[in-house]
C-alpha positions in Angstrom: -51.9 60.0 -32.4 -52.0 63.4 -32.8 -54.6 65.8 -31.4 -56.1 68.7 -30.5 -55.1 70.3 -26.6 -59.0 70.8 -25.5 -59.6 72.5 -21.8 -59.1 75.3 -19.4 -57.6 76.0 -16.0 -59.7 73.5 -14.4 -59.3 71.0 -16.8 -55.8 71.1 -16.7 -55.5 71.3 -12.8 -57.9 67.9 -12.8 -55.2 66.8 -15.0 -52.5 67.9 -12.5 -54.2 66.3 -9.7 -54.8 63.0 -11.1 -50.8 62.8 -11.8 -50.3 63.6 -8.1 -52.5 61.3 -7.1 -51.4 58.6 -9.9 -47.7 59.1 -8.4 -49.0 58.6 -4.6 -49.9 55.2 -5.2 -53.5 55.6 -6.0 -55.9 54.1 -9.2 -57.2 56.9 -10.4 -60.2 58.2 -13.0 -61.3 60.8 -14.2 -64.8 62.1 -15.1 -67.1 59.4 -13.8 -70.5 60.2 -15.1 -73.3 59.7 -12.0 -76.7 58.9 -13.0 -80.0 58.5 -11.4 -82.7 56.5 -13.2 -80.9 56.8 -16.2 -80.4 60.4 -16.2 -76.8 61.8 -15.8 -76.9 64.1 -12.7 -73.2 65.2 -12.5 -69.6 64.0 -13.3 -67.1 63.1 -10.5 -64.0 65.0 -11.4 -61.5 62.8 -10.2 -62.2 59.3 -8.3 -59.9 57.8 -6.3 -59.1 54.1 -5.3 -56.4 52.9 -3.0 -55.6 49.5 -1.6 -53.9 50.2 1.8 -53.6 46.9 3.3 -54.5 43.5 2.9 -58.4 44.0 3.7 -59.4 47.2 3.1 -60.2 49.1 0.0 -61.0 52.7 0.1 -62.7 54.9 -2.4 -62.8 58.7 -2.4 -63.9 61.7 -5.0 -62.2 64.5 -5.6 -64.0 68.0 -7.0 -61.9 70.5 -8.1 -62.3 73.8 -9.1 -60.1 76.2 -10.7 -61.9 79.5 -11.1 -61.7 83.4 -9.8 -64.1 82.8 -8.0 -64.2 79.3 -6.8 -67.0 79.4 -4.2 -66.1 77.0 -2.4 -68.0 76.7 0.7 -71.1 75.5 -1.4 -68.6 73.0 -2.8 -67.5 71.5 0.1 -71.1 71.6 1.4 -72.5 70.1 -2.4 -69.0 67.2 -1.9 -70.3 66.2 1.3 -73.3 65.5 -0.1 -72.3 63.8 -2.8 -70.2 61.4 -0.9 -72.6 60.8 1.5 -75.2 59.8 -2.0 -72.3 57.7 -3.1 -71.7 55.7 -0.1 -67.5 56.2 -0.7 -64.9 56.6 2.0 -63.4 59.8 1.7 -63.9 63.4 -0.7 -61.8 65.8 -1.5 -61.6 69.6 -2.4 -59.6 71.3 -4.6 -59.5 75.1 -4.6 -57.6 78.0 -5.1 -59.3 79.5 -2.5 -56.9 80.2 1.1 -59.8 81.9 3.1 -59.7 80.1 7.0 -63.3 79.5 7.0 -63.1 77.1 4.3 -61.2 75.6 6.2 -63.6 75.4 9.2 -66.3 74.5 7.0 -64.5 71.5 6.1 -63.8 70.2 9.1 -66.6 69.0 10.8 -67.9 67.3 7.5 -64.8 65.4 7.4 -63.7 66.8 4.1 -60.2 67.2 2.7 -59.5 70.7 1.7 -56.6 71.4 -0.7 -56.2 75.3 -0.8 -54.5 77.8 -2.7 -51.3 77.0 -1.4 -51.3 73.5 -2.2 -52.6 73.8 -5.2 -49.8 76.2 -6.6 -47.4 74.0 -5.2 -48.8 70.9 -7.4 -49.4 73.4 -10.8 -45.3 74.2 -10.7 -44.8 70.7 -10.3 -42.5 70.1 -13.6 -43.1 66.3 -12.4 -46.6 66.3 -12.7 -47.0 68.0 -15.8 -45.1 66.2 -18.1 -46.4 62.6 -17.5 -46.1 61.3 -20.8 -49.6 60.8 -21.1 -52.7 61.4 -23.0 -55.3 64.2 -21.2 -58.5 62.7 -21.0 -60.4 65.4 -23.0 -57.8 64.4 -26.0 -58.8 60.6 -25.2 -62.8 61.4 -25.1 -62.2 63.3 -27.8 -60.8 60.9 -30.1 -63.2 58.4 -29.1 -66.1 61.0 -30.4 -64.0 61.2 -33.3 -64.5 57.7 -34.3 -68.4 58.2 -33.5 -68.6 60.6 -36.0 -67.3 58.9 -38.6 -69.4 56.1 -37.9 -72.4 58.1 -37.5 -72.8 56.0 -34.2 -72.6 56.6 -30.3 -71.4 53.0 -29.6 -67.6 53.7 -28.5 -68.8 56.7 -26.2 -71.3 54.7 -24.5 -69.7 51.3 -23.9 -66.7 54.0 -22.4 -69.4 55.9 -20.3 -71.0 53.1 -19.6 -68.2 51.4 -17.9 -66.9 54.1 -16.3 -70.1 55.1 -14.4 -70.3 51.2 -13.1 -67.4 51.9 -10.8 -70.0 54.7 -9.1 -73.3 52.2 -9.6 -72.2 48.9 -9.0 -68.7 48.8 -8.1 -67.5 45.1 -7.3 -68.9 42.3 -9.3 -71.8 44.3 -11.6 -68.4 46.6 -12.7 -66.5 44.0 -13.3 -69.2 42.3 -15.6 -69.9 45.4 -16.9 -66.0 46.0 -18.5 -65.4 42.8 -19.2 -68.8 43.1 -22.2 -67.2 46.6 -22.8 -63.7 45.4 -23.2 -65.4 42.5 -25.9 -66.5 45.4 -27.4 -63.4 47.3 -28.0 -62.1 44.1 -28.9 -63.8 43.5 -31.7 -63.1 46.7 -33.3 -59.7 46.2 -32.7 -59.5 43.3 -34.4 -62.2 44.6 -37.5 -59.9 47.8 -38.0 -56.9 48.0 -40.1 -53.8 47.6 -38.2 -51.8 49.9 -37.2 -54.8 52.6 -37.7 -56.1 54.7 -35.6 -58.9 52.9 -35.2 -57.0 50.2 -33.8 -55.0 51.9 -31.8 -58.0 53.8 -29.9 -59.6 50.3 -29.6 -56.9 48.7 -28.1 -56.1 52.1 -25.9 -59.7 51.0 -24.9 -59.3 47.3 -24.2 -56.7 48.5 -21.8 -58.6 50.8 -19.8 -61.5 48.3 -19.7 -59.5 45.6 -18.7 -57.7 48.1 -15.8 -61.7 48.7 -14.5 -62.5 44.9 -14.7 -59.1 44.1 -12.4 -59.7 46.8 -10.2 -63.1 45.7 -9.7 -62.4 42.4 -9.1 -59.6 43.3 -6.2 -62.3 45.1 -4.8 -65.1 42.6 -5.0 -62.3 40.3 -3.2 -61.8 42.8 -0.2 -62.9 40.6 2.5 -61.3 37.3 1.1 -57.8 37.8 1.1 -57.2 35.2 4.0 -59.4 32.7 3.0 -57.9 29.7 0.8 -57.2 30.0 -3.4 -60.5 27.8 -4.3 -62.5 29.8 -2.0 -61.7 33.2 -3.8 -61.9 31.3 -6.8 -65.2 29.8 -6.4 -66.3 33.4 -5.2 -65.0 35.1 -8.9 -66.9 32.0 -11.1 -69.9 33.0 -9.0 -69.8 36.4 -9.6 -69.4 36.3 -13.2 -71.9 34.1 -13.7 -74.5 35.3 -11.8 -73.5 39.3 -10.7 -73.3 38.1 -7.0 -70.2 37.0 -5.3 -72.6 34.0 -3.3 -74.7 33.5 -6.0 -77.7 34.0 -3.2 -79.6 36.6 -5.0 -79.8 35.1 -8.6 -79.9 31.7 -7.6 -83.0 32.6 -5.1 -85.1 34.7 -8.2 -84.7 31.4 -10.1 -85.5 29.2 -7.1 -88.8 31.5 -7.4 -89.3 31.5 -10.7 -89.3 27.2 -10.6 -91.2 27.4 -7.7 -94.1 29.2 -9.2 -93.7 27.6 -12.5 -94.3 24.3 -11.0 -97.2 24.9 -9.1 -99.1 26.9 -12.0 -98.3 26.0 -14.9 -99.6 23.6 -17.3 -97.6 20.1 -16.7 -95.7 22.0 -14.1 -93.0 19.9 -12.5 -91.5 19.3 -16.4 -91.6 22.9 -16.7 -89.6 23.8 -13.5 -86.9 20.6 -14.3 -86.6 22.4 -18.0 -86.5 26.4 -16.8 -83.8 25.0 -14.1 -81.7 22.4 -16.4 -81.3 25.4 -18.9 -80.6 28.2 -16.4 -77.9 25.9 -15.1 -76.5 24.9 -18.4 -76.2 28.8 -19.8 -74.7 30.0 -16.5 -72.3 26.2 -17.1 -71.2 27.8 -20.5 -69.9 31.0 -19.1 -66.5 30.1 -19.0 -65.5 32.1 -15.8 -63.2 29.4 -14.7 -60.6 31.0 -17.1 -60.6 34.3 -15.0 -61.1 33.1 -11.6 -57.8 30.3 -12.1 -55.6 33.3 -12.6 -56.9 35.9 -10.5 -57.5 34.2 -7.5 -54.1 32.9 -7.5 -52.5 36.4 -7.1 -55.5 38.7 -5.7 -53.9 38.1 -2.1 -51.1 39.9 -2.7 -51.7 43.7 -4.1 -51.0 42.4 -7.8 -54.2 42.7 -9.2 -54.0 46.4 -7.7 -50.6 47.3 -9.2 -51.3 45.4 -12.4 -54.6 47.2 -12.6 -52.3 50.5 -12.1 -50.0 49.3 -14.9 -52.6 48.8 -17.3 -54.3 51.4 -16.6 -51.5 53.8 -17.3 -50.7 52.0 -20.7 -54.1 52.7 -22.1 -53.5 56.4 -22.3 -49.5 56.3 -22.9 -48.4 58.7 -25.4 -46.3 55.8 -26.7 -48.6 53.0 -26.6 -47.5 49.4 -25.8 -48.3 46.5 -27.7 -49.9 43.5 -26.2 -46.1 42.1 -26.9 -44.3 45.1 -24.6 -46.4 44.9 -21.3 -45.4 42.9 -18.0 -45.4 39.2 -18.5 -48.1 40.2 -15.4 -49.9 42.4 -17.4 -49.9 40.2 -20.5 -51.1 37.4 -18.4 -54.2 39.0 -16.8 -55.1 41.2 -20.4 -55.0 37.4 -21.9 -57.3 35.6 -19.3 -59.9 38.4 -20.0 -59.6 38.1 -23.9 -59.0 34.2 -23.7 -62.9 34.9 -21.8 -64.4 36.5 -24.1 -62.8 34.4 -26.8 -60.9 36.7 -28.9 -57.3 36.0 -30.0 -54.3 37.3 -28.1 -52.2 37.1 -31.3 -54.8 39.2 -33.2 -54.8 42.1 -30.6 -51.5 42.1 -30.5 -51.2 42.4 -34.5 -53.6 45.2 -34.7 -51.3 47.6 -32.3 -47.5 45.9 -33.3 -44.9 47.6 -32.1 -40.8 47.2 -32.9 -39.5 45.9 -29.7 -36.2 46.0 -30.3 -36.4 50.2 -30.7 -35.8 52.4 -26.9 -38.9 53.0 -25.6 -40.0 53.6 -21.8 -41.7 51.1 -20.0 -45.2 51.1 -18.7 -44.6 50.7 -14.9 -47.2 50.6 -11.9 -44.1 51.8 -9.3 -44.8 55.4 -8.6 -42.4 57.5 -9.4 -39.1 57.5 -7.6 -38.1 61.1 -7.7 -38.5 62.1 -4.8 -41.4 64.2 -2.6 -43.2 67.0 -4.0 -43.1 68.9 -1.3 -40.4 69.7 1.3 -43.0 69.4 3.9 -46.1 67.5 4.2 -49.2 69.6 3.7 -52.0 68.8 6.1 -54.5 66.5 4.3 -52.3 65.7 1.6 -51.1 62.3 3.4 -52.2 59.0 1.2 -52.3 56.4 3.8 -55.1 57.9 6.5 -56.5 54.9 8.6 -59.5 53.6 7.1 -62.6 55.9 8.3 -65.6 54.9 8.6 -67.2 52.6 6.1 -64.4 51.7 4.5 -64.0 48.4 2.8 -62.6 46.3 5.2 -62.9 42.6 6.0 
């Protein structure tokens, strides 16, 4: 697919970062949208998931600034903020600013400061900037692309959409949230012309949609990983069905909602039997059992992480597998959430075909084995800190 090179110095030093970060094991996005009673308040440059042991999940946000002027005291002061609004475990700035008292400034509000020196370091990283992949401006990009000839802002804001869910609801609500998004993409996969690039942004975006929905899923299981298969599975058909891993809250609102309907209304106690028996038989025809059966037999272990990672990756390959070339891993999970929403694996796999017997690079979640970036660790650069506080642990 070829496009247009979009961007600046910051742009393309978000794009070095999340390489870096890609590379030292994390899940990484970039430009979350964060909203506030519907109204987008900022994007989060780069956002950061890793899965560090068996229990804990942490989450972190990176702002990076690439500028002449970088000021980055208020950024550090505006990121701790921010991360405190979020409610995620860790930030991070990225400047090319080397004055000390950035440094001291950062300190005390437990931020992570990459400097000057780091940062030129990572931007002559040969490693980093040849990836193989797709920017994300040339991804967004294409995406409007298809808007436009649609005279539509569907794609755009099923891809926002899920995207800002990992900042709004991360856990069950995100993973409910991709999993109607990837349906989406689906459908105009399969509606397009194969081979197009219609299709191949559609599946691009089944992918990515997919990647959020695993990723959300290891995270909504966080606290489970020692408790038996049927228990995390019962805890996945519960949370797609009802947005709650217990089930408590949704389950209590229609408790309510019988409750008051059989003491007031008219011939009350049929009322309440039908609101319930129909509740109970839509939520029975969600057919979570076809997600929860597969991921709860591998989420403790980290393969949902590093499928997730895999996934992920392959949605913005510049070579993009088919359905056909992924992991049997990958295939297996991208088929339990299609076999879900009921569309065909053999038709996503026909709109995107590619000739498997020509030499073309895997998709792999391993990070890179080529060695460190740097010949000595820089301070704050380290990707397995203990857990601070108020990250996800069991």
């Amino acid at each position: 697919m070829a496009l247009a090179r979009p961007g600046g110095k910051g742009l393309d030093l978000e794009e070095v970062l999340k390489a870096y970060f890609w590379q030292a094991g994390y899940f990484v996005v970039r430009g979350i949208p964060f909203r506030l009673d519907g109204d987008d308040v900022t994007d989060i440059d780069l956002w950061l998931y890793e899965r560090p042991a068996a229990l804990t999940r942490r989450r972190l946000i990176v702002d990076v600034k690439n500028r002449r002027s970088p000021k980055v005291s208020e950024r550090i002061i505006w990121t701790s903020g921010l991360q405190a609004a979020l409610g995620v475990d860790g930030a991070i700035v990225a400047t090319t600013d080397k004055r000390a008292s950035a440094r001291s400034l950062a300190k005390p509000l437990n931020i992570i400061l990459l400097d000057g020196d780091a940062i030129a370091k990572l931007t002559h990283s040969e490693q980093l900037k040849n990836t193989g992949q797709l920017r994300s401006e040339e991804f967004d990009n294409a995406v409007k692309r298809i808007d436009e000839g649609r005279r539509s802002v569907e794609w755009r804001q099923n891809l926002r959409d899920a995207r800002a869910s990992l900042i709004s609801g991360m856990g069950v609500q995100s993973a409910n949230r991709n999993l109607a998004a990837s349906a989406f993409f689906a459908e105009q996969a399969l509606s397009a012309q194969p081979r197009s690039e219609q299709a191949q942004l559609a599946v691009r975006l089944v992918y990515l949609t997919s990647a959020l929905t695993a990723i959300s899923l290891d995270f909504a299981l966080a606290d489970q990983a020692f408790r038996s298969q049927e228990e995390r599975r019962q805890s996945i058909i519960s949370g797609i069905r009802f947005g709650d891993a217990a089930g408590v809250a949704t389950l209590s609102t229609v408790r309510a909602a019988v409750g008051l309907a059989r003491k007031y209304a008219e011939n009350g106690p049929a009322v309440a039997k039908q609101i319930e028996y129909g509740f109970n038989g839509e939520a029975e025809r969600i057919p979570a059992e076809i997600i929860a059966d597969y991921v709860s037999r591998i989420s403790a272990s980290d393969t949902l992480f590093n499928v997730a990672r895999e996934i992920e990756k392959a949605s913005s390959s510049v070579e993009l597998p088919s359905y056909d070339e992924m992991s049997s891993e990958a295939k297996s999970l991208l088929g339990a959430f299609l076999d879900f929403n009921g569309v065909s694996r053999e038709r996503i796999a026909a709109a995107w075909p590619r000739d498997v017997s020509a030499k073309k690079s895997r998709i792999s979640a391993t990070p890179a084995a080529a060695g460190p970036l740097f010949i000595e660790p820089e301070p704050g650069l380290g990707v397995r800190d203990p857990p601070r506080k108020g990250s996800r642990e069991g």
